[in-house]
ZADO-1210 file (C-alpha; in nm, 4 decimals, padded with zeros to 6 digits):
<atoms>
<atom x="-01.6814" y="-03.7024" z="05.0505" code="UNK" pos="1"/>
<atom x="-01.9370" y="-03.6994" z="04.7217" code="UNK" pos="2"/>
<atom x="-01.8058" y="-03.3037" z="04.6554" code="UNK" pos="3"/>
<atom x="-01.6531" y="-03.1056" z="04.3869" code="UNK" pos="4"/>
<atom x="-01.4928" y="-02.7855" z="04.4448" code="UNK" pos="5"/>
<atom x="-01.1956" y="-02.5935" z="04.4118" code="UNK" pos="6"/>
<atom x="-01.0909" y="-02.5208" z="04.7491" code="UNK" pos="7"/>
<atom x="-01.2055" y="-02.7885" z="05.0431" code="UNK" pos="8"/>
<atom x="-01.1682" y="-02.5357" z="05.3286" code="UNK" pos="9"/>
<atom x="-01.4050" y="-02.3105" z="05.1735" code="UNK" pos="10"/>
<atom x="-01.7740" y="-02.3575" z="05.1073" code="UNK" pos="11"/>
<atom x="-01.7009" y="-02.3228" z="04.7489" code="UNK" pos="12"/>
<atom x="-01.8084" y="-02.6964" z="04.7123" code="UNK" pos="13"/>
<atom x="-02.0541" y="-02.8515" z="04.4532" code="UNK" pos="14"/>
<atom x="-02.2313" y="-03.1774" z="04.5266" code="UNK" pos="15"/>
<atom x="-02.2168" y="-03.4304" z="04.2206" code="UNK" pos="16"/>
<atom x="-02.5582" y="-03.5039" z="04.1614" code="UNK" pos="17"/>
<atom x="-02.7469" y="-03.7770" z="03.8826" code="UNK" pos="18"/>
<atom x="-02.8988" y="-03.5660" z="03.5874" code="UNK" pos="19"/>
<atom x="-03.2629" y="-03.7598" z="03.6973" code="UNK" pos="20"/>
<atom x="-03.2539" y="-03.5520" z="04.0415" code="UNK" pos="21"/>
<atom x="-03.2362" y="-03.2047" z="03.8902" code="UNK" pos="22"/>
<atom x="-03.2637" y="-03.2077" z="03.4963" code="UNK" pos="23"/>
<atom x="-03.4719" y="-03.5304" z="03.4649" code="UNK" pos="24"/>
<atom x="-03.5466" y="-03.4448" z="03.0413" code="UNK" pos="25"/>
<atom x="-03.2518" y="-03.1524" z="02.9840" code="UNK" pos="26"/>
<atom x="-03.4514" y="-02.9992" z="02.7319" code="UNK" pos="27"/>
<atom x="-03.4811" y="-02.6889" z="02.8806" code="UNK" pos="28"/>
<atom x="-03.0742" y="-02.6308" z="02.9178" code="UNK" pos="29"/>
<atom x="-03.0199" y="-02.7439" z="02.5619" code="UNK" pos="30"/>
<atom x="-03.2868" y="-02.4777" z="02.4393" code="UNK" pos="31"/>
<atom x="-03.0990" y="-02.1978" z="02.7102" code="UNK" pos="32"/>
<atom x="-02.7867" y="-02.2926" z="02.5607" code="UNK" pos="33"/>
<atom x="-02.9366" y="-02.1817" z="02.2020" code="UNK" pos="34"/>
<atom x="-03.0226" y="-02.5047" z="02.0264" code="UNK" pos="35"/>
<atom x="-03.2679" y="-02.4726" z="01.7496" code="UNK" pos="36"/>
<atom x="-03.4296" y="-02.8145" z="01.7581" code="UNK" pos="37"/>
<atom x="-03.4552" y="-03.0721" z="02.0416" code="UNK" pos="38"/>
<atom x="-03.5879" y="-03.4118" z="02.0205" code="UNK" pos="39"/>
<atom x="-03.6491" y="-03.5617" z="02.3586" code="UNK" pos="40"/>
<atom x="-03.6993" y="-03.9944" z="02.3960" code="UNK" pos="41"/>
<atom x="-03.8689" y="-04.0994" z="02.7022" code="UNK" pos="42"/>
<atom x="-03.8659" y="-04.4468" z="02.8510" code="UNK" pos="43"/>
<atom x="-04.1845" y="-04.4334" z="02.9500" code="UNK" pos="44"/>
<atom x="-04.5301" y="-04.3926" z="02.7720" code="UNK" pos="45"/>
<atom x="-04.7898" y="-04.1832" z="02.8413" code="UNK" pos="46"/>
<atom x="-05.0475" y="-04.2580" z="03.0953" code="UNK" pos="47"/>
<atom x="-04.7736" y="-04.4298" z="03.3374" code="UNK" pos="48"/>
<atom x="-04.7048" y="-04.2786" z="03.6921" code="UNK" pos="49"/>
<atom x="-04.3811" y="-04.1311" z="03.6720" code="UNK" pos="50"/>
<atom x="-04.4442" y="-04.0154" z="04.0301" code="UNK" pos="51"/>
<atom x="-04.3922" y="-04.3205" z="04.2059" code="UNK" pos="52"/>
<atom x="-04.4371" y="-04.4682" z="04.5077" code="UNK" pos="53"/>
<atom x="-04.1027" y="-04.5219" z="04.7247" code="UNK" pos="54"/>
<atom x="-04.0725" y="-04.7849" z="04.9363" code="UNK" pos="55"/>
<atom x="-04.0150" y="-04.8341" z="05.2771" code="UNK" pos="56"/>
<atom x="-03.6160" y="-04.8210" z="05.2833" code="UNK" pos="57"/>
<atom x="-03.6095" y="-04.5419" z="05.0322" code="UNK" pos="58"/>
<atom x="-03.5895" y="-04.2728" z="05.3588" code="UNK" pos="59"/>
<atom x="-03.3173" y="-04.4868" z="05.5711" code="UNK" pos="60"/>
<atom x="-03.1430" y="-04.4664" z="05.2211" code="UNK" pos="61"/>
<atom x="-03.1763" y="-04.1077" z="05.1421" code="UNK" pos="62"/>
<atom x="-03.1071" y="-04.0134" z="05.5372" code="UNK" pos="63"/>
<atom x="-02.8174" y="-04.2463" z="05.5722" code="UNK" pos="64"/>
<atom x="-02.6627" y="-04.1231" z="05.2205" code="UNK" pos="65"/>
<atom x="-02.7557" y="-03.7544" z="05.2146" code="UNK" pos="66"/>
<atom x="-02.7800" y="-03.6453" z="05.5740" code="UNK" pos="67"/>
<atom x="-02.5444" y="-03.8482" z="05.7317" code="UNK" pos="68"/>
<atom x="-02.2635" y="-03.9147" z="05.5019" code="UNK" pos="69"/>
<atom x="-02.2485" y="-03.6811" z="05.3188" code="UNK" pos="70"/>
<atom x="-02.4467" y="-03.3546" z="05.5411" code="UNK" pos="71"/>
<atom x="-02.6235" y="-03.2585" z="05.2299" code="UNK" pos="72"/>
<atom x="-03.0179" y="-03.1471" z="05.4392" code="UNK" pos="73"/>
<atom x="-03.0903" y="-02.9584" z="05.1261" code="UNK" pos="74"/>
<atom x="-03.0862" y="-03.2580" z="04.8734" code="UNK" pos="75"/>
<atom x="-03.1976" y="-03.5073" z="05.1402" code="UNK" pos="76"/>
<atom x="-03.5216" y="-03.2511" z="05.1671" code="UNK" pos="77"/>
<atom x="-03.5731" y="-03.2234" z="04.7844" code="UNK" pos="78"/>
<atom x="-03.5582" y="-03.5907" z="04.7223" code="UNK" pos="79"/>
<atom x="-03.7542" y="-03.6572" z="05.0791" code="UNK" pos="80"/>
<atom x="-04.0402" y="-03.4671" z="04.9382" code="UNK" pos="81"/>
<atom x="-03.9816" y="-03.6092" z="04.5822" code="UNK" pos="82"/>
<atom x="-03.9440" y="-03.2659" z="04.3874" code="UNK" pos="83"/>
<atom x="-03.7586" y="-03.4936" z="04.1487" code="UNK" pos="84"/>
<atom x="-04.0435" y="-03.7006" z="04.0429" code="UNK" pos="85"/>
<atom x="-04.2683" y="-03.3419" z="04.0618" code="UNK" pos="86"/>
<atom x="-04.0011" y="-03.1724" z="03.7898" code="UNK" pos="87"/>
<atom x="-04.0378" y="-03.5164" z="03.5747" code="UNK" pos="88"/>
<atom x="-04.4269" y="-03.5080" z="03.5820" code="UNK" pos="89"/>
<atom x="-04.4320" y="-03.1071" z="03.4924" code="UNK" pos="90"/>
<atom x="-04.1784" y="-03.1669" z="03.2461" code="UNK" pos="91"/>
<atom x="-04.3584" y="-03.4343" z="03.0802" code="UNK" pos="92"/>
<atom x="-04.6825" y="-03.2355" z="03.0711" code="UNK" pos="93"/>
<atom x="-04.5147" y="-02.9674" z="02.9134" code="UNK" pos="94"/>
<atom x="-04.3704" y="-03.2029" z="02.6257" code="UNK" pos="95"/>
<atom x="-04.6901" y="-03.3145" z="02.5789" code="UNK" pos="96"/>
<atom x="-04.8497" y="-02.9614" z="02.5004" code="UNK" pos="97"/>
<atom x="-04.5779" y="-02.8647" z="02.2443" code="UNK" pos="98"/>
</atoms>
């Protein structure tokens, strides 16, 4: 099972996660956590779609992996209707601006 938790009879479980699918540039938790500076690299330049476009196995993956293996619907729905790549764009933007 792709879990972390202290107890595995209770629903005190965490799913492990890549950083890419919830804190795709971290920035935002190093400046919460009270750094002063933050200098963020990015492997991609402006101007490029960071948005993607899956292709055509990417939802027997993510259904196989998230829903069925694992019974994680809420991820499965998050990275079905690529919030992931959403959060990347908006957090690029941002970056940008400053």
């Amino acid at each position: 099972k792709f879990t972390l938790g202290n107890d595995l009879n209770n629903h005190a479980m965490e799913p492990l996660a890549d950083a890419l699918v919830f804190q795709p540039l971290p920035y935002r938790v190093a400046i919460k956590e009270g750094a002063t500076h933050v200098l963020v690299l990015r492997s991609r330049p402006d101007g490029v779609d960071v948005t993607g476009k899956a292709s055509r196995f990417d939802p027997l993956i993510l259904k196989r992996f998230f829903l069925r293996k694992n019974k994680l619907p809420d991820t499965f729905t998050y990275l079905r209707n690529k919030l992931h790549k959403k959060l990347y764009a908006e957090q690029v933007l941002e970056l940008n601006e400053a």
